[in-house]
N, C-alpha and C positions, 0 to 999 in steps of 0.2 A: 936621467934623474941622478945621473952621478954616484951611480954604485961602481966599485971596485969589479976589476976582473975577477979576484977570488969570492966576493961578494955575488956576482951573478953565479958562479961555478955552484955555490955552496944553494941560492935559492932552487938553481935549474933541477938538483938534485932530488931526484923524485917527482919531478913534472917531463922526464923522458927517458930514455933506453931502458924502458920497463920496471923502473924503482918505484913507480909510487904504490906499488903491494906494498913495498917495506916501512912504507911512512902511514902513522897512524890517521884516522879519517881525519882527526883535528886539527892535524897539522898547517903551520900559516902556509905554508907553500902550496896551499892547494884553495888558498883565499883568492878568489875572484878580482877583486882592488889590486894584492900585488902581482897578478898574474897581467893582468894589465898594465900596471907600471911597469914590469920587465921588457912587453912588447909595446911599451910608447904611447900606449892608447888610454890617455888620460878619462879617454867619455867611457868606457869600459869598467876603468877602477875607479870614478864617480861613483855610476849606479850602481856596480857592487858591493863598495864602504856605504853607502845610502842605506841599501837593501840588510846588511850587517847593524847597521844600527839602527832600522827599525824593527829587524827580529831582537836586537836586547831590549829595546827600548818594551814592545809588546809582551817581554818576560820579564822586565821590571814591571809593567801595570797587574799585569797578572798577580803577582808576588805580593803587592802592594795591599789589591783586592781579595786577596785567600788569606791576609794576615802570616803572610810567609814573608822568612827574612832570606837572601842569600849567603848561604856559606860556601868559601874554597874546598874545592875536593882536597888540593893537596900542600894548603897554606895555611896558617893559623897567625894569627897577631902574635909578638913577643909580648915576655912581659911589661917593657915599658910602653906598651903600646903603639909605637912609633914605627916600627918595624913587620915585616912580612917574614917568616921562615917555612920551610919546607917540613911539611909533614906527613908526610907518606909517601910511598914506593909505586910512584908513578909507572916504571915497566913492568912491575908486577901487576898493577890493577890491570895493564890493556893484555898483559899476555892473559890472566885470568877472565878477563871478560865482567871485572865488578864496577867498573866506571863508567859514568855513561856521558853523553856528548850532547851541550845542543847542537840545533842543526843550525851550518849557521853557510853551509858552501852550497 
């Protein structure tokens, strides 16, 4: 698929020699789809990108029918609205334990 050697070194990280303690549950490197594309197996990261978008797609209907809107945990619109910015302290929430994840691996 035409990733870089430093490109595979950096996804491999945390999918072997005991690292993925260190990587948090949400992390993409532990998504099914690219774990597939690394090892070649395109029928693998099909039905895992499939499976990924129909657990959002079943939490947009959900959201849709509870009159719920989705908000970024840790983005907000800028003012001119055009734009994404960071807004919260994303290794504080996971070291504290206030963020929470869907499931989505």
């Amino acid at each position: 698929y035409g990733f870089t050697s430093f490109t595979e070194r950096v996804l491999s990280y945390g999918t072997s020699n005991g690292s993925e303690s260190q990587l948090p549950s949400c992390d993409s490197r532990k998504r099914g789809d690219l774990l597939g594309l690394l090892e070649n197996d395109s029928v693998r990261a099909g039905a895992a990108k499939l499976r990924i978008e129909e657990l959002q797609r079943e939490r947009a209907a959900k959201r849709k029918t509870e009159g719920d809107t989705y908000t970024p945990q840790f983005f907000e619109k800028s003012e001119d609205d055009l734009r994404w910015k960071y807004s919260g302290d994303y290794w504080g929430a996971v070291s504290d334990g206030t963020v929470s994840w869907p499931s989505l691996f």
